[in-house]
SEDOTOR-887320 format. One record per residue: x, y, z of N, C-alpha, C in turn. Coordinates in pm, whole numbers, plus 50000, padded with zeros to 5 digits. Layout:
// SEDOTOR-887320
XYZXYZXYZ;...
//
This chain:
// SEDOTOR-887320
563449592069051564819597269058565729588268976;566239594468879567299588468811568989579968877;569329570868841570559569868887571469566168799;573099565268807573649557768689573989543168721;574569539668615574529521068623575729521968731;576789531068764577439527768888577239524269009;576179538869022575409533269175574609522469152;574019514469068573249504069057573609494669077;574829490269005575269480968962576829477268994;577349490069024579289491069073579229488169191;580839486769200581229480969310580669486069426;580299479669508579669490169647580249486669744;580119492669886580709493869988581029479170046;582319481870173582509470170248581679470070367;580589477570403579449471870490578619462870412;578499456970385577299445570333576349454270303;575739466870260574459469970293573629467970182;572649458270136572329457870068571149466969973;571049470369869569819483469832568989473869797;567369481469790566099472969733566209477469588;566909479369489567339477969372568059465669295;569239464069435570159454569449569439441069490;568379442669580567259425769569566989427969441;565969434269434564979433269316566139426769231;566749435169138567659428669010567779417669063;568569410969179568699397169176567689389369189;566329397069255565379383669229564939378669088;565299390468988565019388668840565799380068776;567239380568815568579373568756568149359468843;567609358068920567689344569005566059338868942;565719345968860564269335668811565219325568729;566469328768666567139317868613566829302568667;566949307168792567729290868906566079289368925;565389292868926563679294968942563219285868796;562999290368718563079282468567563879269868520;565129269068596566189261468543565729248568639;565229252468782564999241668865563569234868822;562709247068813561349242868780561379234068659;561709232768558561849231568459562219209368458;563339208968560564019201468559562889189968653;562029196768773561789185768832560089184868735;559949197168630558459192168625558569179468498;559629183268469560369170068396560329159468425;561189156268571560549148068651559689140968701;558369151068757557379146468751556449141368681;556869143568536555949143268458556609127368357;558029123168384558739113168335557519099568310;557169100568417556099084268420555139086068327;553979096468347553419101468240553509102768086;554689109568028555129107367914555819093067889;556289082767963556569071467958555629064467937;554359062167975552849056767976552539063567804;552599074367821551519080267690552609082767571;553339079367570554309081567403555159064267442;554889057467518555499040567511557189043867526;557639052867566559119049967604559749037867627;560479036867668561729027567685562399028467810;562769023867878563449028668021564629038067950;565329030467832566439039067798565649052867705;564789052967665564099062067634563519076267751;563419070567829563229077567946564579087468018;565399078468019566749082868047567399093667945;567689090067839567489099567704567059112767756;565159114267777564839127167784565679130767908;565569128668043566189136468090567679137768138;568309128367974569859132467933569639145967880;569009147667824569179158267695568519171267740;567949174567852567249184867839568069200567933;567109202868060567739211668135568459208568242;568129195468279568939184068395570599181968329;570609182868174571889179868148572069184468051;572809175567931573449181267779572919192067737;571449188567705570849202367675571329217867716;571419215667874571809226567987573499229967917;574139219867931575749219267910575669229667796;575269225167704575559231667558575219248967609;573789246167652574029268267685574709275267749;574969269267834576209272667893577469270767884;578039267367833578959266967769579319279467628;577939280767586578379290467528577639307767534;576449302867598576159311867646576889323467757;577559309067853578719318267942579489323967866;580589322967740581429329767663580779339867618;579789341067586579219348667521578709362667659;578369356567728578099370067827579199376367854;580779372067911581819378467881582049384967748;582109379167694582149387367536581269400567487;580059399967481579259407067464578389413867570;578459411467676577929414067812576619407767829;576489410167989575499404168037573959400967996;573449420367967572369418867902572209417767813;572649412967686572519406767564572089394367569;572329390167678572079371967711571129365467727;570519374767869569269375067963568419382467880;568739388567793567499397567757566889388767662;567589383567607566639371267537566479358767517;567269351067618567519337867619565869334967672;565089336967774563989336367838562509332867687;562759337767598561969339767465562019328667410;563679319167394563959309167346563309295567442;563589299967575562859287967685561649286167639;560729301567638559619298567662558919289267497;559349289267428559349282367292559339269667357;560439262967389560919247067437559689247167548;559409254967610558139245667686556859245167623;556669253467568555659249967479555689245367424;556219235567313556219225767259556319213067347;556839211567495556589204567575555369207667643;554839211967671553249214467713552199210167584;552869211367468551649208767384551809193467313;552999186067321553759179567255552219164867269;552129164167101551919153667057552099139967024;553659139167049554379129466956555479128967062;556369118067027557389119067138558739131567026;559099132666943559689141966838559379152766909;558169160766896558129173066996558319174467136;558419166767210558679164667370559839163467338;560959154367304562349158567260562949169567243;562329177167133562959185867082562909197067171;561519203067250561629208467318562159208867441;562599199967503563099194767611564749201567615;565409195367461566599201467442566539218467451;565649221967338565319236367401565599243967526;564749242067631564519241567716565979245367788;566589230967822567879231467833568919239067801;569119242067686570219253467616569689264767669;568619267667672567939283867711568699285067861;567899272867936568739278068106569929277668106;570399269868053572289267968068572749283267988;572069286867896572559302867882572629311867953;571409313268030571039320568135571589323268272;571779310268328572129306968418573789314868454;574769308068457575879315568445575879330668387;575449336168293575349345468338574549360068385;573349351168444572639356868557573919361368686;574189346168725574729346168787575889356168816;576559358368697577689365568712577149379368725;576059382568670575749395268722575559401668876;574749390568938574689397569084575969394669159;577069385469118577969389069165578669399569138;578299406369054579269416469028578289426069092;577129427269099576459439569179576669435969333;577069427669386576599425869501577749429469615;577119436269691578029441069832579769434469910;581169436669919581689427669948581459411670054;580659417970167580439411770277578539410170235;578109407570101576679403470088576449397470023;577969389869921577739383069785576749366169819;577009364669955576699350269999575209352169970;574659362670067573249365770073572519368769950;573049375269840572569377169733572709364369611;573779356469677573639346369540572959333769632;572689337269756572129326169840570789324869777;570369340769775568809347769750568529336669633;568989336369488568749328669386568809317269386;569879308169519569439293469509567949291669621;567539301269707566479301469738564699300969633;565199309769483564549307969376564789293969324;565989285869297565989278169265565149263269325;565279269369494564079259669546563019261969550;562499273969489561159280469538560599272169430;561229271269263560379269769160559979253069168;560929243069200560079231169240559509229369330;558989234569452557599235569520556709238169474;556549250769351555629254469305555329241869219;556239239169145556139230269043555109217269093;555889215569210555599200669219554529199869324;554129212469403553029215669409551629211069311;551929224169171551289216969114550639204469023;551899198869030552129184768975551329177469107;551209180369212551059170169290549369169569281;548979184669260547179186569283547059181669162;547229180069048547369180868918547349167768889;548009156368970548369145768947547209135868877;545669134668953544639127968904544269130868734;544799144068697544729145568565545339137768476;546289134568465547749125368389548129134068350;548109133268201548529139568062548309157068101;547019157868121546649167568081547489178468205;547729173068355548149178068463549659181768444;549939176668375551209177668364551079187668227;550599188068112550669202468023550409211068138;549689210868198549099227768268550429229968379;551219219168404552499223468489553459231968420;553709224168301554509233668146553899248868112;552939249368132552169259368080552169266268212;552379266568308552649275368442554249278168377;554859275768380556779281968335556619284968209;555739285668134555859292068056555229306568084;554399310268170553659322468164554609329768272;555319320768349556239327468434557619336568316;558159324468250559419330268181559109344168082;557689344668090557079353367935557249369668081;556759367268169556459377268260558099382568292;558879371368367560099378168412561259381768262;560649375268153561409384868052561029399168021;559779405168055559509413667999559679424268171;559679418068245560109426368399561869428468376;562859420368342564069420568318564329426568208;563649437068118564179446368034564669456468078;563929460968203564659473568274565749469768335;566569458368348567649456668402568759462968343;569669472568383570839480668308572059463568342;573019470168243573989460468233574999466568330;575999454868312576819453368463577639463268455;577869469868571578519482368557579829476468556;580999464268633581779458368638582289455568492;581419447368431581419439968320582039457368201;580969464468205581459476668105582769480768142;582779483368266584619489068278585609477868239;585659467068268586519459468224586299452968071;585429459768011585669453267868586149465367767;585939474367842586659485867731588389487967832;589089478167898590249478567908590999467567810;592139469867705592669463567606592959452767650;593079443767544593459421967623592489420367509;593259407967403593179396667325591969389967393;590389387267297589999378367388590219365067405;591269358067292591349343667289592439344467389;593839352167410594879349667541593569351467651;592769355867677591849353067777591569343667840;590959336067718590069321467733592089316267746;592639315867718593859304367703594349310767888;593819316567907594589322768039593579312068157;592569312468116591529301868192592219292268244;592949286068122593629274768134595079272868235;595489279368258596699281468337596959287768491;597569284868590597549291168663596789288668805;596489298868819595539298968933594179296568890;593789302468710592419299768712592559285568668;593599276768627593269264868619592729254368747;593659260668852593149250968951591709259769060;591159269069033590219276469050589179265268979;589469267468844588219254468707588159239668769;589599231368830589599225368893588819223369019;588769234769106588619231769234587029229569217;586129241869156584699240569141584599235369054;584919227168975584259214868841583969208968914;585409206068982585379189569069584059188569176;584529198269288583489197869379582109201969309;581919208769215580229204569143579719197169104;580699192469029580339177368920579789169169003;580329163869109580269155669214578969153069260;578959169969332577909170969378576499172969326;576769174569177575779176969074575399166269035;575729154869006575319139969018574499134369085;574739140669233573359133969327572179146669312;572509160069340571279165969336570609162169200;571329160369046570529161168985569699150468967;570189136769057569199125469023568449125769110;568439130069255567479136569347566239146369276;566759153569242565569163869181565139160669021;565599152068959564639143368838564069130068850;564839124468914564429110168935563429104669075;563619112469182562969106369297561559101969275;560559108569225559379103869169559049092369059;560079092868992560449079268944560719067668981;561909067869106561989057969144561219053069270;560479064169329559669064769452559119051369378;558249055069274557669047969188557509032269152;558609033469062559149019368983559709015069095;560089016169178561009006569286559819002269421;558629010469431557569004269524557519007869610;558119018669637558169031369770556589034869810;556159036569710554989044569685554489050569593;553539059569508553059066269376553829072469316;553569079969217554149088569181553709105669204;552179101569283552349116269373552359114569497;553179103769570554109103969685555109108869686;556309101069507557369108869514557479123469459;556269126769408556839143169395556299152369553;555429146869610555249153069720556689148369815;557129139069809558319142969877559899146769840;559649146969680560879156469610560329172769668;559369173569649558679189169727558999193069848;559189180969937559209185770107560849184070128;561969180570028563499184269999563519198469948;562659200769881563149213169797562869224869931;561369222570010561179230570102562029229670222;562949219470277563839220270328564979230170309;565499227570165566279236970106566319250770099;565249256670124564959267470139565279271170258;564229263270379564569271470524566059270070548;566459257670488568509259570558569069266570464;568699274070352569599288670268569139295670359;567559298270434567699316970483568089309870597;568549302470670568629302770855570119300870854;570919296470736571979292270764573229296270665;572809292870523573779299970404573629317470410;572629321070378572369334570365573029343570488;572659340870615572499352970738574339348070788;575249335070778576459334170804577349330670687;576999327970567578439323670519579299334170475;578639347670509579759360970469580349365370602;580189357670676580619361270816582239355170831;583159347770813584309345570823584749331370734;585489331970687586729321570647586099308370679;586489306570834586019295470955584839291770944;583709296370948582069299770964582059293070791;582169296870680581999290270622582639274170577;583819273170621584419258570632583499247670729;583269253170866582419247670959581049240870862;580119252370861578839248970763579499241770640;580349244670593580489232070493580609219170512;581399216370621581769204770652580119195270704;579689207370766578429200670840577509189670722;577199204870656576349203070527577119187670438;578069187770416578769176370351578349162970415;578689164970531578379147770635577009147470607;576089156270622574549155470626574229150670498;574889155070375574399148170206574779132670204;576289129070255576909118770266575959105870319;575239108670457574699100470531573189101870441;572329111570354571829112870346571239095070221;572319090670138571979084870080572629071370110;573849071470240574589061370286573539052070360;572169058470400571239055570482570449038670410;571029047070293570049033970193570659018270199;572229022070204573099006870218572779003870334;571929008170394571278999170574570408997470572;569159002170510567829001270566566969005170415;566058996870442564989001570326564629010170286;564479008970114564039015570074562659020970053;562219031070175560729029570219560339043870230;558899045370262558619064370323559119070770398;559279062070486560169071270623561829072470580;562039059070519563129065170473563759075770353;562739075470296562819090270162562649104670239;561559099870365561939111170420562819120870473;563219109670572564819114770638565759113070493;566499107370429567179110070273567049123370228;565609129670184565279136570181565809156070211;565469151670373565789160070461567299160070482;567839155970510569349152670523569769160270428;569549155470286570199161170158569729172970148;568909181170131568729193670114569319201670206;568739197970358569459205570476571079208670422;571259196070404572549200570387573459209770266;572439202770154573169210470074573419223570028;572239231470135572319245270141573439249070171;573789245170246575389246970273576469242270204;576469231570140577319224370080577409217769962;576719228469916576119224369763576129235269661;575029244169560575139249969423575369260169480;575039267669649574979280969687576579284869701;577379275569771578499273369773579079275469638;578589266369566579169274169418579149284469363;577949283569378577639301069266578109313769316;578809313569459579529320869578580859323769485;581499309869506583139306769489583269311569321;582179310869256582699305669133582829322869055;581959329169148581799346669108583379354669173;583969345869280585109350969358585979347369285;586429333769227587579334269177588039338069030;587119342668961587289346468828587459360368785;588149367568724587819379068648586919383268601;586239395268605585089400968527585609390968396;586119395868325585959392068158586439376968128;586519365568256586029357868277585499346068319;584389354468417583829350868501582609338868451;581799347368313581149340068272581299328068149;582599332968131583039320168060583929303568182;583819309868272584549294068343583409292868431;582269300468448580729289968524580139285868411;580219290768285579379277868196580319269968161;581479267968159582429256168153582429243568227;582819254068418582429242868467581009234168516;580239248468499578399243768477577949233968364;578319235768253578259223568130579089211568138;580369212468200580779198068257580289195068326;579459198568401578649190868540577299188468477;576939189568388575219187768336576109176368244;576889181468156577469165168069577719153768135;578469156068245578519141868303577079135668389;576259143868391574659138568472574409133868401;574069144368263573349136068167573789117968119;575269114068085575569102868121575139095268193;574869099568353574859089968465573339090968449;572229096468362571479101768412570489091168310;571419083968171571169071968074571019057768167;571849057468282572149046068341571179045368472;570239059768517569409058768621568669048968623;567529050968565566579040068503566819027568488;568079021468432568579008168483568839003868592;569829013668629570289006968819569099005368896;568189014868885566789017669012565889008768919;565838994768811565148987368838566128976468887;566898973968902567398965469023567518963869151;566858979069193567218981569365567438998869344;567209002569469567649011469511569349013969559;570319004369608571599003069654572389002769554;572669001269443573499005169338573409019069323;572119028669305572439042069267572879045769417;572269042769553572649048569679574379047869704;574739041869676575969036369630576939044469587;576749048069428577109055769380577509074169422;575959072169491575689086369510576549089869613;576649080669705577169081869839578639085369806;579009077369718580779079269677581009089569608;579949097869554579899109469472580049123569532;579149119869675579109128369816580229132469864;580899119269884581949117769934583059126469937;583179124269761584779129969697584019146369724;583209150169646582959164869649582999171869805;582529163969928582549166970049584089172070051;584869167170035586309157270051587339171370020;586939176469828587559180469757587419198769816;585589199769798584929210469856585719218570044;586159209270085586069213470229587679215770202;588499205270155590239211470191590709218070102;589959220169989590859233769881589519246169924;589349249070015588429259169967588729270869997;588959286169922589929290069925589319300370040;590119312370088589829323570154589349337770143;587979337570071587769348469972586829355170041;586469351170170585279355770261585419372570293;584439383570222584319391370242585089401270177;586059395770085586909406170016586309412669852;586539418069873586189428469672586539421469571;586049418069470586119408069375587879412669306;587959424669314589269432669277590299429269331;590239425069495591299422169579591549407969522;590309399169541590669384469481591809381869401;591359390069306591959391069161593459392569192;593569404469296594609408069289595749400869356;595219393569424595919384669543596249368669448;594999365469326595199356269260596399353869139;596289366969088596989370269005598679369868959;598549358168845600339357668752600739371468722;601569372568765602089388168754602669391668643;602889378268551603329380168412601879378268325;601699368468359599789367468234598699372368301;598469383668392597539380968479596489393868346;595609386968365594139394568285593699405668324;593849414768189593659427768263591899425968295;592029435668366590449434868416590289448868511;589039451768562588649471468568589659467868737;589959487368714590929488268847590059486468973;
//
């Protein structure tokens, strides 16, 4: 039975009800956060390895995972990849950014030389940071008023699914070296080749088409970003991401590293227990983000706040007590638990609510590429601090927790359950306000 891209893809009702059209597409749009995560910790795992077999440098080490999908690399696709999905729409983006990934891992799966592990690495990076935002913006725009939580929850649930797998097989894989770690690369690559060619049948955003054939300058657009309500909108989620994007991302590249170099234990200790965070992360999106944060205003401030203290203590733990197994464990656990709540799901929520269709996907790769630029930075200086100790980066991280806890919980606005239209409408300069579909 045929349908049109309205019922598919348009605005739908204020019962939450979600269609098995409406999963499916998002589990396709959410292989993004699936790829983008996988990608990042098999990186990770695989850091010591390529450090051993191409003679890195600690600052050499830091480098790769400045530059890849953990950061700059990421920044740069998004950044323009997001403009570009507003501009040209959604599926122009997704339909082939996945082609370009799968290139960058293969040359990281096959990489000879440290030149090809580089280069692909950057690859890699630009591909998800394209993707990403605006995946994203798509299922927010398909998704139910009172279901957007559950459906963009659904994709940070992909986003934890793909480093279990990953580091799964990094972990069985591990006695191999070199070679365990190509066949981890070479698993995301046969994945990205599959969900590109499953994501052709995806129709484009029904949202996105009505509001781009309504008249508006696209550069007063982008200059409209800047002002207003969407300025302190860019404000509110930079800030609280950046923040918080600092610790997850040295959590999910580095822990096996420093499990490592600092004497915790192996390096398939620390990816088995970067694995048992990521599987945390999962059960607190479906028991806790997913089934309440479309439930009220309150209900989501509450779980935020929770989730915040739980990341906070998660690495404050370290300025007391050793840096040991039991304690990576609980660290661990703490931080994921929590950040289901108080972390990227939270974003990728807020960041689809406060923007305009035409653009939506230009201010999540904005503020998504400022938050991978500044990792990548902090991300040169990992590798130094964690051979001095563990309490300089715990440190850091903790104060990083902090502010985003801080920033995240008292500006956060009241968008629980309303039509992306009402947002708009309630947000909206009544003199510059962006046209966008009725």
């Amino acid at each position: 039975m045929s349908t049109t891209p309205e019922t598919e893809t348009g605005p739908p009702g204020d019962d939450g009800t979600i269609t098995k059209q409406q999963w499916r597409w998002t589990g396709l749009a959410g292989m993004a956060s699936y790829l983008d995560a996988g990608s990042i910790v098999a990186l990770g795992s695989g850091l010591a390895v390529f450090q051993e077999e191409f003679g890195l440098s600690d600052t050499g080490v830091g480098v790769l995972a400045a530059i890849g999908p953990n950061a700059i690399g990421c920044a740069i696709g998004a950044f323009v990849g997001g403009r570009l999905g507003d501009k040209l729409g959604r599926k122009r983006i997704y339909k082939w950014d996945l082609l370009v990934y799968a290139l960058g891992i293969a040359l990281i799966a096959l990489a000879v030389n440290p030149a090809m592990l580089f280069v692909g690495t950057v690859i890699v990076g630009v591909a998800v940071g394209a993707d990403v935002p605006t995946s994203l913006a798509l299922v927010g725009e398909l998704a139910p008023n009172k279901g957007r939580a559950r459906l963009l929850g659904f994709t940070q649930v992909s986003w934890y699914v793909g480093p279990v797998v990953v580091l799964l097989l990094a972990f069985a894989l591990d006695p191999l070296g070199l070679l365990g770690t190509r066949i981890v690369f070479g698993s995301l690559f046969v994945v990205a080749i599959i969900t590109w060619a499953l994501r052709r049948g995806i129709a484009e955003s029904a949202r996105w088409q009505s509001a781009s054939e309504l008249p508006g300058n696209a550069a007063q657009r982008v200059r409209a970003l800047f002002r207003g309500n969407h300025l302190k909108a860019l404000l509110y989620t930079g800030t609280f991401y950046t923040f918080w994007n600092l610790a997850a991302g040295t959590a999910g590249i580095f822990t096996p590293y420093m499990v490592e170099t600092i004497g915790a234990g192996s390096n398939a200790a620390g990816v088995a227990l970067s694995c048992l965070g990521f599987a945390a992360g999962i059960v607190g999106t479906l028991a806790l983000f997913m089934p309440f944060y479309d439930r009220s205003h309150g209900m989501r401030k509450g779980l935020f706040a929770l989730g915040a203290i739980m990341q906070i203590c998660s690495y404050g733990l370290y300025l007391v007590i050793d840096f040991t197994i039991p304690s990576v464990i609980a660290s661990v656990l703490l931080f994921y638990v929590g950040s289901a709540v108080a972390g990227e799901a939270t974003y990728k929520v807020t960041s689809q609510e406060l923007f305009p269709t035409m653009l939506r996907g230009t201010a999540q790769g904005f503020t998504f590429g400022v938050a991978r630029v500044v990792l990548g930075v902090f991300s040169l200086v990992v590798p130094l601090l964690s051979a001095i100790g563990i309490v300089p980066v715990a440190l850091l991280l903790t104060l990083f927790l902090l502010i985003s806890g801080i920033v995240g919980y008292l500006a956060m606005p009241d968008t629980t359950g309303k039509s992306l239209e009402q947002i708009e409408a309630e947000r909206a300069d009544p003199v510059r306000a962006v046209p966008t579909a009725p």
